[in-house]
C-alpha positions in Angstrom: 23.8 3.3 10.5 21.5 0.8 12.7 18.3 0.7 11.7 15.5 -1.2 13.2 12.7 -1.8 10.9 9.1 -2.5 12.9 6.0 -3.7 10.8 3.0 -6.2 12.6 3.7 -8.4 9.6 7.2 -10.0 8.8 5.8 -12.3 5.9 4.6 -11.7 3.0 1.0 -10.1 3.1 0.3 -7.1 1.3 2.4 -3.5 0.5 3.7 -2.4 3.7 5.8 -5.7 3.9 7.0 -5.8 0.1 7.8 -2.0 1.4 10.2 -2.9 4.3 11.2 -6.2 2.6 12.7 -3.7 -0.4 13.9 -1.3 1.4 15.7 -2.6 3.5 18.1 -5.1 1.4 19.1 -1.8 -0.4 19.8 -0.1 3.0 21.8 -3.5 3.4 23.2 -3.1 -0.3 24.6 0.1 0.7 26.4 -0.7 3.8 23.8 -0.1 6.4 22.8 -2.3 9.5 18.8 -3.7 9.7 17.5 -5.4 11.8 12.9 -6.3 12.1 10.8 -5.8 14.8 7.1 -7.3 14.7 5.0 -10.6 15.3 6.4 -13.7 15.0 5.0 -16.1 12.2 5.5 -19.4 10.6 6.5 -17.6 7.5 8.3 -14.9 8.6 11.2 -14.0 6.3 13.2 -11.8 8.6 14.3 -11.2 12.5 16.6 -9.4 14.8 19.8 -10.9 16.8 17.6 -10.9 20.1 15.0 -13.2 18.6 12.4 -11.5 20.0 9.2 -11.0 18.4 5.7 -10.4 19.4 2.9 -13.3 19.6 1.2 -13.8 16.3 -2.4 -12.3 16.5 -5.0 -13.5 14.0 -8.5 -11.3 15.0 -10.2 -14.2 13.0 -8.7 -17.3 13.9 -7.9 -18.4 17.3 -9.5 -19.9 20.4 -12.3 -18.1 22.7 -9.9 -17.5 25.7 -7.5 -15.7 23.4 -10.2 -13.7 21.5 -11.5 -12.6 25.1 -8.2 -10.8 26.5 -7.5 -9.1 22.3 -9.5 -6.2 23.3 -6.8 -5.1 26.0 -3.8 -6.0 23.7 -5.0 -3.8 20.8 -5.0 -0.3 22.6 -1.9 -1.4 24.6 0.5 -4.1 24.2 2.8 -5.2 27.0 4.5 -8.1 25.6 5.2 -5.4 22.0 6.5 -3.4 24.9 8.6 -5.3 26.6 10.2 -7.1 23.8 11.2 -4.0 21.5 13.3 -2.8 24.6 14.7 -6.4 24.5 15.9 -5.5 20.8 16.9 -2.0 21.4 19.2 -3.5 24.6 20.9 -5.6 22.2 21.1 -3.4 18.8 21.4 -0.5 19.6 19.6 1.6 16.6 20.1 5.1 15.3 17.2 4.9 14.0 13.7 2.9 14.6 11.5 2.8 11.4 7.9 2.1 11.8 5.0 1.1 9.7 2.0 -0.4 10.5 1.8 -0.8 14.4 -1.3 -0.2 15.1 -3.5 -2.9 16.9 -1.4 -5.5 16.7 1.9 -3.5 18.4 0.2 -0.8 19.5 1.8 2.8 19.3 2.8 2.1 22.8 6.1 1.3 21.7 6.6 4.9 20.4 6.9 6.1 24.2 8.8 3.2 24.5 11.7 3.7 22.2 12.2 7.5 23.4 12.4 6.0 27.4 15.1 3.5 26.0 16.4 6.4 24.3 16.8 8.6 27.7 17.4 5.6 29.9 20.6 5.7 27.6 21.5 8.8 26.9 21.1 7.9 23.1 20.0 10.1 20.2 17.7 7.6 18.0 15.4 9.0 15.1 12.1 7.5 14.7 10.5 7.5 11.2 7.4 6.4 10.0 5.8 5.6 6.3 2.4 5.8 6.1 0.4 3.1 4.5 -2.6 4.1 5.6 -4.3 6.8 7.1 -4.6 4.8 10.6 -3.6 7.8 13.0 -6.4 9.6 11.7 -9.2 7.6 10.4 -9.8 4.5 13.2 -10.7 2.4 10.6 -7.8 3.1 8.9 -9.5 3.1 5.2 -11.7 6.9 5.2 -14.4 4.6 4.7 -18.0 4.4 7.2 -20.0 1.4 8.1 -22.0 1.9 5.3 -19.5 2.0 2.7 -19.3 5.4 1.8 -16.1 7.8 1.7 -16.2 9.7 5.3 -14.2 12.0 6.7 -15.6 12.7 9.9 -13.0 11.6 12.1 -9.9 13.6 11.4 -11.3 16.5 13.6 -10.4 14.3 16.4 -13.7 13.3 17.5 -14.1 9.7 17.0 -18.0 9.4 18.1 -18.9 8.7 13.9 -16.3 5.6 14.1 -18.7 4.4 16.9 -22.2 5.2 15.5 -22.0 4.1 12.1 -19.6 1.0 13.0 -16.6 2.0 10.5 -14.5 -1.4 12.0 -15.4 -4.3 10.5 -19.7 -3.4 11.0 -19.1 -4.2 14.4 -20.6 -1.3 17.3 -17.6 -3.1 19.9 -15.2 -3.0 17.3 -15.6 0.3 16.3 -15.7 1.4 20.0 -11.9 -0.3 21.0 -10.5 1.5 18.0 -11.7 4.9 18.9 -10.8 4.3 22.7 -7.1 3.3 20.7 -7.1 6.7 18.5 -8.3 8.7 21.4 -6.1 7.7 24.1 -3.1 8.0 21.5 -4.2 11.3 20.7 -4.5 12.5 23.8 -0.8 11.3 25.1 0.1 13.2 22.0 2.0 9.7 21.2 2.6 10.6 17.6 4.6 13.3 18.5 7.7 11.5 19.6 7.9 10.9 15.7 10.6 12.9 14.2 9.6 12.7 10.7 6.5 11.2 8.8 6.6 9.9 5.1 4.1 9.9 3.6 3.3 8.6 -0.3 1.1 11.3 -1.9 0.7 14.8 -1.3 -3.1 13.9 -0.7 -2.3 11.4 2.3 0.2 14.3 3.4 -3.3 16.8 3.5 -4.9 13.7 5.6 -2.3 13.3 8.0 -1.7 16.9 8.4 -5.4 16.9 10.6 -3.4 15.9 13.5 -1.6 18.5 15.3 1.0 16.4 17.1 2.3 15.9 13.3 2.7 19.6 12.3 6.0 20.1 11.0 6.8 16.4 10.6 5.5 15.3 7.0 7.7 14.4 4.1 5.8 13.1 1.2 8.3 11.0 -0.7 6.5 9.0 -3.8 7.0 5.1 -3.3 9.9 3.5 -5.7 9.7 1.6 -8.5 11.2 -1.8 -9.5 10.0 -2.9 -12.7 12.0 -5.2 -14.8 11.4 -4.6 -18.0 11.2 -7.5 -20.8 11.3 -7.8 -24.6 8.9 -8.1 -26.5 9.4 -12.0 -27.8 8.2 -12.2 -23.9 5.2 -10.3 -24.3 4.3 -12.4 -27.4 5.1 -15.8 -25.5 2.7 -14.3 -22.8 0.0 -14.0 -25.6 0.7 -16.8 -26.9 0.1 -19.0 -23.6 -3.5 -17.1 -22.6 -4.3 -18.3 -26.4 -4.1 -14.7 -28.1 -2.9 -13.5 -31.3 0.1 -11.3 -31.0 -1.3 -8.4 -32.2 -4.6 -8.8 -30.3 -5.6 -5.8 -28.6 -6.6 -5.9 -24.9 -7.8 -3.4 -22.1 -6.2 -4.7 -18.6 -7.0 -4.4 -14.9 -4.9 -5.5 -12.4 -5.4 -5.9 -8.9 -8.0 -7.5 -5.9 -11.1 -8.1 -6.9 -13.5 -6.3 -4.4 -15.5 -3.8 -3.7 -13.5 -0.9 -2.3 -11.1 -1.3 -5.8 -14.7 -1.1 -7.6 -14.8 -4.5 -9.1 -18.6 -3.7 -9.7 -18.0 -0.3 -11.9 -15.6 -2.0 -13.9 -17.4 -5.1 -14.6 -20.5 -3.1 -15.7 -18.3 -0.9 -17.9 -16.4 -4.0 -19.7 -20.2 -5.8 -20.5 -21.3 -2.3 -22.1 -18.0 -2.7 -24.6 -18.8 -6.4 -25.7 -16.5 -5.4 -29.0 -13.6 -5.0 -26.5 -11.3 -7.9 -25.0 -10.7 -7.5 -20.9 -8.0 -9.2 -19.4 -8.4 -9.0 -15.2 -5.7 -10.4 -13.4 -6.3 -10.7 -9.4 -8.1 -12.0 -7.2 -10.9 -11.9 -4.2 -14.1 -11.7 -2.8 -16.1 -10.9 -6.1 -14.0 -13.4 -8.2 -17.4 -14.8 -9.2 -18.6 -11.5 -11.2 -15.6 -10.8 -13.0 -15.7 -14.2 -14.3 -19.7 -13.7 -15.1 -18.5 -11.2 -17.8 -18.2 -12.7 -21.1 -15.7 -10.6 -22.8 -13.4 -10.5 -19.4 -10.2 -13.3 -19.2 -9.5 -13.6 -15.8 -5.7 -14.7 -15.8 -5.6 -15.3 -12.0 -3.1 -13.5 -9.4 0.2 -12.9 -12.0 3.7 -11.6 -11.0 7.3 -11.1 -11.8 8.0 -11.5 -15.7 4.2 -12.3 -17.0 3.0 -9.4 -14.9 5.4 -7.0 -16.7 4.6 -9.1 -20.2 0.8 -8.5 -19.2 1.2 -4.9 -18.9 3.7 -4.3 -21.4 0.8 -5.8 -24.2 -1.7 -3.7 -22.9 -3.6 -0.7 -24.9 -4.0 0.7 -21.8 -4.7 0.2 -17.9 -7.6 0.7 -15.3 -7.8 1.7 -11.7 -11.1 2.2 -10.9 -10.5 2.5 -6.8 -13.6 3.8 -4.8 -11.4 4.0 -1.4 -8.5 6.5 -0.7 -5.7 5.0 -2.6 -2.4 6.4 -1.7 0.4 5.6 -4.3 -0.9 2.9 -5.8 2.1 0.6 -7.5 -0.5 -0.7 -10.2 -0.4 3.2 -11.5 3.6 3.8 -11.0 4.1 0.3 -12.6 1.7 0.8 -15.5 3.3 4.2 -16.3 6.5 3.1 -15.7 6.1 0.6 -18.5 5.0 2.8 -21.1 1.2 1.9 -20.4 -1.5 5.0 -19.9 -3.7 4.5 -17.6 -7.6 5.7 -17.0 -8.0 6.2 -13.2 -10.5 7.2 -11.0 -10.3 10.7 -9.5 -9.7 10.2 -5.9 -6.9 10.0 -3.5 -3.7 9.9 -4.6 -4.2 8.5 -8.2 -4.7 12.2 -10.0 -0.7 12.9 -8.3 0.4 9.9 -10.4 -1.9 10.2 -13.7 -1.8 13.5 -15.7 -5.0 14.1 -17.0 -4.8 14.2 -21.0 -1.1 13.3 -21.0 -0.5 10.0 -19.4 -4.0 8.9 -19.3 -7.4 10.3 -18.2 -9.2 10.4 -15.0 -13.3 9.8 -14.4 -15.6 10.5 -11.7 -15.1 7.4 -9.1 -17.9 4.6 -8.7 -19.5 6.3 -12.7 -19.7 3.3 -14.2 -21.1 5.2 -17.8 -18.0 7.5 -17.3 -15.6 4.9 -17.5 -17.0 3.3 -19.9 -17.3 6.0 -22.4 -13.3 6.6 -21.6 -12.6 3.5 -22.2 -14.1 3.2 -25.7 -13.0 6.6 -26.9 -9.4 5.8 -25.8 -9.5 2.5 -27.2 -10.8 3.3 -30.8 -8.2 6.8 -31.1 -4.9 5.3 -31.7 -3.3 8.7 -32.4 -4.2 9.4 -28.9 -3.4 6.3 -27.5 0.2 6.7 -29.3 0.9 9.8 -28.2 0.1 9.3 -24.2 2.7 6.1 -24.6 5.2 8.5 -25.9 4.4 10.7 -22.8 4.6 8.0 -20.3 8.0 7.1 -21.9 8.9 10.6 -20.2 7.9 9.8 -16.8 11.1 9.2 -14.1 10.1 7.7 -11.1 12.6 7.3 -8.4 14.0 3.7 -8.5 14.7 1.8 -5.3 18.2 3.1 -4.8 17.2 6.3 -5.8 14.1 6.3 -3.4 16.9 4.8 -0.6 19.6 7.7 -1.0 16.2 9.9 -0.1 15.3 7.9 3.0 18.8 8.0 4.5 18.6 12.0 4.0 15.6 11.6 6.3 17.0 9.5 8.5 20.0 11.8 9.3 17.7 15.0 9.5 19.0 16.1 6.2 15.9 16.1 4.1 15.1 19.4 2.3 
């Protein structure tokens, strides 16, 4: 088979792209044609044989002149337009995969793909794996202005988005993407879309608000790719952050902000000054984690220490007060051997059984976690027997995860 990939991003930037990136060398891997679709970038890692690509779009960098005509380009994107019919012309999919198009490419290039398609006389799939909850929620996160968990747009009315300035805090914002989520809705754009994947059951509930997607959702659990080290590499790991080998630590993992609540697990790890924290990340509240005296902030880690980090862990935290979808901190952690204590929202209760792989607490309770955290961390029997359970756990693996795509691809999904 063709397929066309499309993502905004081609480089390295967050999920979505390590999603495609992933994905499709093991379409490649297993004799399939791919080809990306999205905005062009000094880093970007892969292209199509037209060499087309959309302008790169920063909304926070860039000159006046160019910030004054973004408002039109958002809600519909001529040049996205006009250059994936470019790469259609020349590759000819079966299939067009999309991710996240929104803003950026627009979900004008839906309509798009299925004029190619009739201007041929083609038959060409389009999938799409939601990241987010974007064709819902206008500022794509289920969060308001204010910070609090909202879910007042997936009736379809998009007035709240506007009121309570959900995009960025910003009243003109917040009024471009519902004037993008209306219009879109009101084509019935996300209809063309044969089949939806989504990564939880609870994004599959979200996305099941819109009508034009009735019928059309798959949840599929993302893949894992973990590989795995020994346990001389887990010592050397120790070893070079200045630990004992034996020294027991409690580890988070991941950005350091707000929305993953940075602040609720700060204040739980200063109530447990008898218990060592290692954080390893990065962002905006940087400054607090360090603040805690009984936190080691190891920095951003990946590849082997990341897995040597986990691996010497008594347990993990995700403490997310946003909608999390299938979080690879969780799958990873799990994966590993490691139980986890999660907060109780979105779709980390799919991926931690409560009392088996881990334990949940109420999200942005502070006290809660914290009193999980020390009971956990002083019962070893406990502790033992939720790392025999994770042991258990078989989540699909990239090729696995693949075989399950291509099903959807050729409409032969269960």
């Amino acid at each position: 088979m063709k397929i066309l990939m499309v993502n905004k991003f081609l480089h390295a930037n967050g999920g979505s792209e390590t999603y495609i990136f992933e994905l499709g060398k093991e379409l490649v891997r297993k004799g399939h044609e791919v080809e990306y679709f999205g905005m062009d970038h000094p880093d970007r890692l892969v292209g199509n044989s037209a060499n087309e690509y959309v302008s790169n779009m920063d909304f926070h960098k860039g000159g006046r002149l160019s910030k004054l005509f973004y408002p039109f380009k958002i809600i519909y994107s001529r040049e996205a337009v006009r250059k994936i019919r470019i790469v259609l012309d020349k590759m000819q999919p079966d299939v067009v995969h999309l991710n996240n198009i929104n803003f950026q490419l627009t979900p004008a290039i839906i309509t798009e793909i299925r004029r190619w398609q009739k201007d041929n006389d083609r038959s060409v799939r389009i999938v799409a794996t939601i990241h987010d909850p974007q064709w819902v929620c206008p500022n794509h996160m289920l969060i308001d202005g204010r910070g609090d968990k909202c879910r007042e747009c997936l009736s379809g009315h998009y007035g709240s988005c506007v009121k309570k300035g959900c995009v960025h805090g910003s009243k003109l914002k917040s009024l471009l993407a519902a004037i993008e989520a209306v219009l879109y809705r009101r084509l019935k754009t996300y209809r063309q879309v044969d089949t939806v994947i989504t990564p939880s059951r609870f994004m599959a509930g979200v996305m099941g608000h819109n009508p034009d997607l009735e019928g059309r959702i798959e949840t599929l659990y993302n893949f894992v790719s973990v590989n795995d080290v020994n346990e001389d590499k887990v010592a050397d790991y120790k070893k070079r952050q200045g630990l004992n080998e034996d020294t027991p630590y409690v580890l988070y993992f991941g950005r350091f902000s707000e929305e993953k609540g940075i602040h609720t697990l700060t204040a739980a790890a200063a109530a447990l000054p008898e218990i060592l924290f290692i954080f390893a990340g990065s962002g905006p509240e940087e400054d607090e984690v360090n603040e805690v005296d009984n936190i080691i902030n190891v920095g951003f880690t990946t590849g082997e220490d990341l897995v040597a980090l986990i691996k010497g862990a008594s347990f993990s935290l995700i403490a997310s007060e946003c909608y999390e979808n299938c979080p690879f901190t969780v799958m990873e952690s799990l994966s590993l051997g490691i139980p986890v204590i999660g907060s109780d929202i979105g779709g980390i209760p799919e991926l931690i059984d409560d009392k088996v792989t881990g334990e949940l607490f109420p999200s942005g309770d502070a006290d809660a976690l914290r009193d999980k955290i020390y009971e956990l961390y002083n019962d070893e029997d406990k502790l033992r027997q939720y790392r025999e359970n994770c042991s258990k756990i078989g989540f699909d693996d990239l090729g696995t995860y693949t075989d399950k795509v291509i099903k959807i691809y050729t409409g032969q999904a269960e």
